[in-house]
N, C-alpha and C positions, 0 to 999 in steps of 0.2 A: 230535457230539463223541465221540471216543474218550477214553473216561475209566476209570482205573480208581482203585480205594482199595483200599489197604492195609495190612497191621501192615508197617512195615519196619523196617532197623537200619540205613538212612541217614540218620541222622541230621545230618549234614551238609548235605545237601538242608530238610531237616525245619529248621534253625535259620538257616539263609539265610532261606527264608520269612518267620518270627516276627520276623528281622532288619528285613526289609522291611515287613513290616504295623506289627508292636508297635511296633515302634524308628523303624525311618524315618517311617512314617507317623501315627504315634499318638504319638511321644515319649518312651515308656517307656524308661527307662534298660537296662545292660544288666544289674545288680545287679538291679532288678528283672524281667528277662525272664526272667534264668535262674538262678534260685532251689533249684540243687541238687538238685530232684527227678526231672530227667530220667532217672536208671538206675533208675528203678525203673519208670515208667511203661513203655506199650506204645505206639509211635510208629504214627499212620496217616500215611500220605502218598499224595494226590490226586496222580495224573500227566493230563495231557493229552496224546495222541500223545506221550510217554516225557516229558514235559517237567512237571514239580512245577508244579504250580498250588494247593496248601491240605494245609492239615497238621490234628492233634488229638495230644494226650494222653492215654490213657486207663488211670485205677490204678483195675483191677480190685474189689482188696480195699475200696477206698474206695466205689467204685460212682461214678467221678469223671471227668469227663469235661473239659481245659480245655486252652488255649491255641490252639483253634480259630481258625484264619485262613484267607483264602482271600484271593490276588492279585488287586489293581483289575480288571484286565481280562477275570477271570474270575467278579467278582461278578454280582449278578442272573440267574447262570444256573439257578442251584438245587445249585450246589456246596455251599452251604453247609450245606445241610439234607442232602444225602446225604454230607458227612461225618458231621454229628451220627447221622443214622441209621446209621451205619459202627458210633460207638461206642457207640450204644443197641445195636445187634446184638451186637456185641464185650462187651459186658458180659450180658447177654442169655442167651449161651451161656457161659458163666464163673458161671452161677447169682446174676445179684443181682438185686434185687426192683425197684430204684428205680435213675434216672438223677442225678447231682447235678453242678450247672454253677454256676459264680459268672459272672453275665452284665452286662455294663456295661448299665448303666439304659437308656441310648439303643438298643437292642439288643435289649432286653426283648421288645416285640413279636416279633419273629423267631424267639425263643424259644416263646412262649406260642401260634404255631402250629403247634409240633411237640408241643406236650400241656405243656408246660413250665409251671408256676407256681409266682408267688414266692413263700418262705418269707422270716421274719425281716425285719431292718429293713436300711437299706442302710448300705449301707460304703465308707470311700476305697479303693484300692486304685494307687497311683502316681497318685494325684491327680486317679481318673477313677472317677466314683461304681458302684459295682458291688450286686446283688443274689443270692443265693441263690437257687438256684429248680430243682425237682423234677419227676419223672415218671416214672409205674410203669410197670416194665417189664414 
């Protein structure tokens, strides 16, 4: 696999993605996919041979890491975790101490083997139950 990750300002790329995971596949509305924070965040965007296969969000200041996706036909590769570790290094180097992800329940595992664990109680989130959950950087 030729892969690479990156911060980028394609954005456009970056919300096709979310398009197709959150939205098409998951149901998420688009009021709730896109929630007005994007200019502030730092966009990663997974290419495979030039081709967008998984995105991230990452606000710095917040130490916050979200909208993590990655395309059907690209899962079980370990995309997923080398984005996450895109934005643990991405904040990493920006000086923060801790990683912070809000992760749907069902997901949790995939989480809690990058060092991730849950804080607080859980939460709706467009109707799909979500967790809090940390890791120091």
């Amino acid at each position: 696999m030729t892969l690479t990750i990156t911060p980028t300002r394609d954005l456009d790329a970056c919300f096709a993605l979310r398009r197709e995971v959150f939205m098409g596949e998951q149901g998420f509305s688009e009021a709730e996919e896109f929630d007005g924070k994007d200019d502030a965040a730092i966009h990663l965007l997974a290419c495979e041979r030039g081709e967008p296969v998984g995105t991230a969000r990452v606000f710095v200041e917040e130490g916050r890491i979200g909208r993590i996706c990655v395309v059907r036909r690209a899962r079980g590769t370990g995309l997923g975790a080398r984005i996450v570790q895109a934005g643990m290094d991405l904040l990493r180097e920006r000086g923060a101490a801790r990683a912070v992800l809000d992760a749907q329940v069902r997901a949790m595992g995939f989480y809690e083997g990058l060092g991730f664990a849950a804080e607080g109680p859980e939460f709706d989130d467009g109707g799909v139950p979500h967790r809090r959950m940390t890791c120091p950087l």
